[in-house]
C-alpha positions in Angstrom: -8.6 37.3 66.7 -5.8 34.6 66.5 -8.3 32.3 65.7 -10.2 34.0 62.9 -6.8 35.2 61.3 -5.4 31.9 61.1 -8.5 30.8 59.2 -8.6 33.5 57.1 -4.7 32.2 56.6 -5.7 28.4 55.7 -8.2 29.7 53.5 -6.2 31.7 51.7 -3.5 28.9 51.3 -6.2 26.4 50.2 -7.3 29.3 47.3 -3.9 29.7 46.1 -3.2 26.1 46.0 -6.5 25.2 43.9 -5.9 28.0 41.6 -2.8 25.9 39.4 -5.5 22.9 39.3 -8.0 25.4 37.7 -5.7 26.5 35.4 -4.4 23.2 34.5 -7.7 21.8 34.2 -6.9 18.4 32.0 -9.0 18.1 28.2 -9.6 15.0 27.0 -9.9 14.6 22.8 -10.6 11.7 20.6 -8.8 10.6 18.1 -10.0 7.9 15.7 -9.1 6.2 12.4 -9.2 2.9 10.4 -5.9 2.1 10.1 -4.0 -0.8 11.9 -1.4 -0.7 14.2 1.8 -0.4 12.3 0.8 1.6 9.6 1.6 4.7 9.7 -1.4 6.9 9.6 -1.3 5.0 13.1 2.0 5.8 14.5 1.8 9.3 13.0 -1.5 9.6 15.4 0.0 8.0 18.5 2.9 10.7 18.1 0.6 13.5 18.2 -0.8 12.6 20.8 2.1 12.1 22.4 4.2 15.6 21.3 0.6 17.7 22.3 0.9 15.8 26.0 4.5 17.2 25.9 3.7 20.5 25.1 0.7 21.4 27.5 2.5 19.6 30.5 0.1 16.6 30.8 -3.1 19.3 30.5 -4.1 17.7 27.1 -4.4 14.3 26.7 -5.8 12.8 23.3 -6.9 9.0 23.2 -6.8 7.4 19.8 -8.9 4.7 18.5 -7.3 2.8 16.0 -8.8 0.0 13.4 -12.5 1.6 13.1 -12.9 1.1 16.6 -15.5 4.2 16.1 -16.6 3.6 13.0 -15.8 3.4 9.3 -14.2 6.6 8.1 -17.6 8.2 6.7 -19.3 7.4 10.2 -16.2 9.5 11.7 -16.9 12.4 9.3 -20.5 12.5 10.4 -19.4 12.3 14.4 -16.7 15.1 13.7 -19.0 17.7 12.2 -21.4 17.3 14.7 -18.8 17.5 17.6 -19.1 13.8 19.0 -15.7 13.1 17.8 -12.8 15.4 18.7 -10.4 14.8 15.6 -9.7 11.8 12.8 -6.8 10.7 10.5 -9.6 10.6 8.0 -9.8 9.2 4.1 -10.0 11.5 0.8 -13.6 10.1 -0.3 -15.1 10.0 2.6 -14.3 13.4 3.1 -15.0 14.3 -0.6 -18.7 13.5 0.3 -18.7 16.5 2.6 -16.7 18.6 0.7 -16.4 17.7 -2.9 -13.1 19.2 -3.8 -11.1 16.6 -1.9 -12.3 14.6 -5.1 -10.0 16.5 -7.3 -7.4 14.8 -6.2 -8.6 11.5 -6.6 -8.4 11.6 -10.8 -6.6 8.8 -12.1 -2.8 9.6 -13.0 -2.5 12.6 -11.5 0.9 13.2 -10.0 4.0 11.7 -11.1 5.0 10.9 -7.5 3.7 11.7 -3.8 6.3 14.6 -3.3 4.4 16.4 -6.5 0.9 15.8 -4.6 2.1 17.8 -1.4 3.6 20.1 -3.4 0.3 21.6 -4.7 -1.3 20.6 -1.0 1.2 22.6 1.1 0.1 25.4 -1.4 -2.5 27.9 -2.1 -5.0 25.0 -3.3 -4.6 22.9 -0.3 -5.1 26.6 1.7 -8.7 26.7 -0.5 -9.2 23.7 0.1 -8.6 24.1 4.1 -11.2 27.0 3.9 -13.1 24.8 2.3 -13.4 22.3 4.6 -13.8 24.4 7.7 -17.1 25.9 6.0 -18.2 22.4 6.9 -17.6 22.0 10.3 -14.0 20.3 10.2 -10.7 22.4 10.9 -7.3 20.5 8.6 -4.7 20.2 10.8 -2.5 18.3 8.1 -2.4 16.2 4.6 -1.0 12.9 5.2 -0.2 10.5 2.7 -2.4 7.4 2.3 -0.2 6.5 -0.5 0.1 5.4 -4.3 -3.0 2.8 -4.8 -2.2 -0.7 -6.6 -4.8 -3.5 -7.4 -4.8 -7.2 -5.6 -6.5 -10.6 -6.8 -6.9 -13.7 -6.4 -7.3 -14.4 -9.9 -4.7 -13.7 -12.5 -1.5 -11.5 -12.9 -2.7 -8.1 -14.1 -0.4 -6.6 -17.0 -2.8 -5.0 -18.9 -5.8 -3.4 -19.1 -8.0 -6.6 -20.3 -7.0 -8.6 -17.0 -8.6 -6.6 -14.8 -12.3 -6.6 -17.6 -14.5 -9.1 -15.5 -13.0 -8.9 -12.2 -15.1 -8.2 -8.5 -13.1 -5.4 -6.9 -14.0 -3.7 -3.9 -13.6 -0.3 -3.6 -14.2 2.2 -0.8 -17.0 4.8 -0.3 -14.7 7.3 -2.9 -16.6 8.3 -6.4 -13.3 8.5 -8.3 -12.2 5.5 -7.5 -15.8 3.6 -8.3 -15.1 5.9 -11.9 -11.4 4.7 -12.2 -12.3 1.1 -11.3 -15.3 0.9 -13.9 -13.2 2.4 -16.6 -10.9 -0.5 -16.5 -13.8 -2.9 -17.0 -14.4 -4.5 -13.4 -17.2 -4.7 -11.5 -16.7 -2.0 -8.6 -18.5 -3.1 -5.5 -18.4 -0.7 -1.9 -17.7 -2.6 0.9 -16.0 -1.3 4.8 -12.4 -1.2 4.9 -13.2 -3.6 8.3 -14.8 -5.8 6.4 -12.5 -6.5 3.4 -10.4 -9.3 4.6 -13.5 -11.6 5.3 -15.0 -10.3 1.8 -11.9 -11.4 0.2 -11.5 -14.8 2.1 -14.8 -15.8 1.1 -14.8 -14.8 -2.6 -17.1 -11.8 -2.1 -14.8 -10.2 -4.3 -11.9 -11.1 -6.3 -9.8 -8.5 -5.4 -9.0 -4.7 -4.1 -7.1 -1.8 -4.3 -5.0 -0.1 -1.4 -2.1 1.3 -1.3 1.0 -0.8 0.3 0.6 -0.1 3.8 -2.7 -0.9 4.3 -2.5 -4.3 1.9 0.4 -5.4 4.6 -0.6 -3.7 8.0 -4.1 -5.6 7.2 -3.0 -8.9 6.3 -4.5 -8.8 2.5 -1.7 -10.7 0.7 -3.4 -13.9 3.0 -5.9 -13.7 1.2 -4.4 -12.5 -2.3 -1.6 -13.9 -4.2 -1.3 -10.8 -7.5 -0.7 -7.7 -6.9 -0.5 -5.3 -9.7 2.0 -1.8 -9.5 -1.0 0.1 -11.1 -0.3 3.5 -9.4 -3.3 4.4 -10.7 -4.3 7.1 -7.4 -2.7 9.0 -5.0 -4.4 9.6 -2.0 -4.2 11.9 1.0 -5.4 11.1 4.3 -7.1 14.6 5.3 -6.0 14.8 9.6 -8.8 16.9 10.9 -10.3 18.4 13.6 -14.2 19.2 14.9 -14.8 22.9 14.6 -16.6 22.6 17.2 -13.7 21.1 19.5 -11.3 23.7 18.1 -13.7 26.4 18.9 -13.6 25.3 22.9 -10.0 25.4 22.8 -8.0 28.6 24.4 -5.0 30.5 21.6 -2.6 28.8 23.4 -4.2 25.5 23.0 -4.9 25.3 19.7 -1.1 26.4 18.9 0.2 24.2 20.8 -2.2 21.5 18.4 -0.8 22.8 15.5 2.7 22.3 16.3 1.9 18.9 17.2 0.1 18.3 14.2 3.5 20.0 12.3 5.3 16.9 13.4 3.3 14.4 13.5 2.5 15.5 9.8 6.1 15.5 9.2 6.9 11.9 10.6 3.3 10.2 8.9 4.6 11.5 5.7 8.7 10.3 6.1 7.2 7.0 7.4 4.6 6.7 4.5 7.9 7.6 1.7 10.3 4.9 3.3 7.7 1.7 3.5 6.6 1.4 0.1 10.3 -0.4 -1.2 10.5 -2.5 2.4 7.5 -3.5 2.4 7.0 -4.7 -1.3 10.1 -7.1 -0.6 8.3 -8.4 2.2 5.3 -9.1 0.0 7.5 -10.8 -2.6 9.3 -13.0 0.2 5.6 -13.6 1.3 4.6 -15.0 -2.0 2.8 -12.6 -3.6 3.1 -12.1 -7.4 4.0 -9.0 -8.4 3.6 -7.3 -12.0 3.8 -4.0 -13.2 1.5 -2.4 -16.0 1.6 -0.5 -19.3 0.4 2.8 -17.4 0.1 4.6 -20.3 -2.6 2.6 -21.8 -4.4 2.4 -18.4 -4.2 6.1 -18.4 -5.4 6.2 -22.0 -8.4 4.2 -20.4 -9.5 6.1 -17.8 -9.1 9.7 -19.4 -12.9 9.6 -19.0 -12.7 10.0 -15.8 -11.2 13.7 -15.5 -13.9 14.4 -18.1 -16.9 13.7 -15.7 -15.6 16.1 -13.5 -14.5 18.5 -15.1 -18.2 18.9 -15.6 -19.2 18.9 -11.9 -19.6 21.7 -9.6 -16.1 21.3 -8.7 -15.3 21.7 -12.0 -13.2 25.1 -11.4 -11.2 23.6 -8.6 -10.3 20.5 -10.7 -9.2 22.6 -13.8 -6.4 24.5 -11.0 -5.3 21.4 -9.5 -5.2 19.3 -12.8 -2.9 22.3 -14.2 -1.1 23.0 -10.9 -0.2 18.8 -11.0 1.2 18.1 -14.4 
């Protein structure tokens, strides 16, 4: 009798001390994007994954794959909505391909500065736009900021609208910006983000357009002596989640990813607003020539653009974000 109730004892001891491990069982998400090190849709990834390790005592762990190490940012939209990928610090066209409203964002001279763009964002559009996305597969966990887009070359100082006639620029997988770029007279060509530096050593193109941090987290101004203040875009970088991996996830978990998300959201953007003046001296002490433009008759020249979609499906959309932004 001693024997068996001393079994029954260790037994019971062994069942207790399994049953924390059960409940702590550890999840393991993916986190991929295109950026480099250093800039900070990067850093702003690295610290979610950090706060969301925090806040679930070690039980959720996310990896993230920086520089395209997945894929370019379309391949990671593909992966996302069919579950292969857990979550990604994606890119407004890409994402517009799935869900054409992102595009409305994307017209030329939209918002007078970043702050503006979140403003509508943090809204009741960026809400629609959420609901949007999720019909789709993909759950938005924030809107980062991807930054004010300027033009590069290796050519000539860009001033005005006829320097940038006749120029190669490449341009990523983003219909506006193909519109935007062929409205100003150059010859827009598509080429992967991972590819541009070689494209542009080579003279596959004569030039690009990025915002700051990813022309100096990437190395471009090697490669390209002008750069041109256009601030001819704003873009967001949509941080997103696979339905599919949100739907596996317990109340408690996917709270405890939204509060992460909540700061990391909150430190991508702060990082994003303080790097464009350090990192434009930088540029300048690295030889780059920098010019600014007449905006207005660049904006004159690509009022076309809004035009085209107004007629589009997203037509409706556009009209309330145009109005909500100036």
């Amino acid at each position: 009798m001693q024997r068996k109730t001393f079994t029954r004892t260790l037994l019971a001891l062994a069942a207790a001390a399994l049953l924390p491990l059960a409940a702590q069982a550890q999840t393991k998400l993916t986190l991929g994007h295109g950026a480099a090190p250093g800039n900070p849709r990067h850093e702003a990834a690295v610290k979610f994954a950090e706060v969301l390790k925090a806040r679930t005592g070690g039980r959720i762990e996310v990896q993230v794959a920086h520089s395209a190490q997945l894929g370019d940012d379309a391949a990671m939209v593909t992966a996302l909505r069919t579950g292969a990928l857990d979550m990604s610090a994606n890119s407004q066209g890409p994402v517009a391909a799935v869900v054409p409203e992102y595009a409305a964002y994307g017209m030329p001279f939209l918002f007078g500065s970043v702050g503006q763009a979140f403003k509508v964002l943090d809204g009741p559009l960026g809400k629609e736009l959420a609901d949007k996305t999720a019909e789709k597969g993909m759950v938005v966990l924030g809107y980062w900021d991807n930054g004010i887009r300027q033009i590069t070359n290796s050519k000539r100082p860009i001033t005005k609208v006829e320097d940038v006639k006749g120029l190669k620029l490449r341009v990523p997988p983003d219909a506006t910006l193909v519109d935007i770029v062929q409205a100003l007279g150059a010859d827009a060509q598509q080429i992967k983000f991972s590819e541009l530096y070689v494209a542009l050593q080579q003279g596959v193109v004569d030039g690009q357009e990025n915002p700051l941090a990813n022309i100096h987290a990437s190395k471009l101004y090697e490669v390209q002596k002008h750069l041109a203040l256009t601030n001819h875009q704003f873009q967001m970088t949509p941080f997103l989640m696979s339905k599919r991996s949100w739907d596996r996830l317990s109340e408690a978990d996917r709270k405890a990813v939204q509060d992460a998300a909540a700061e990391a959201t909150a430190l991508q953007r702060k990082l994003s607003s303080e790097a464009d003046e350090k990192l434009l001296a930088d540029l300048k002490s690295r030889g780059v020539q920098v010019t600014t433009v007449d905006k207005g008759a660049f904006a004159k020249a690509t009022e076309k653009v809004d035009d085209k979609w107004l007629a589009t499906p997203i037509g409706a959309y556009l009209k309330k974000v145009i109005a909500a932004a100036r």
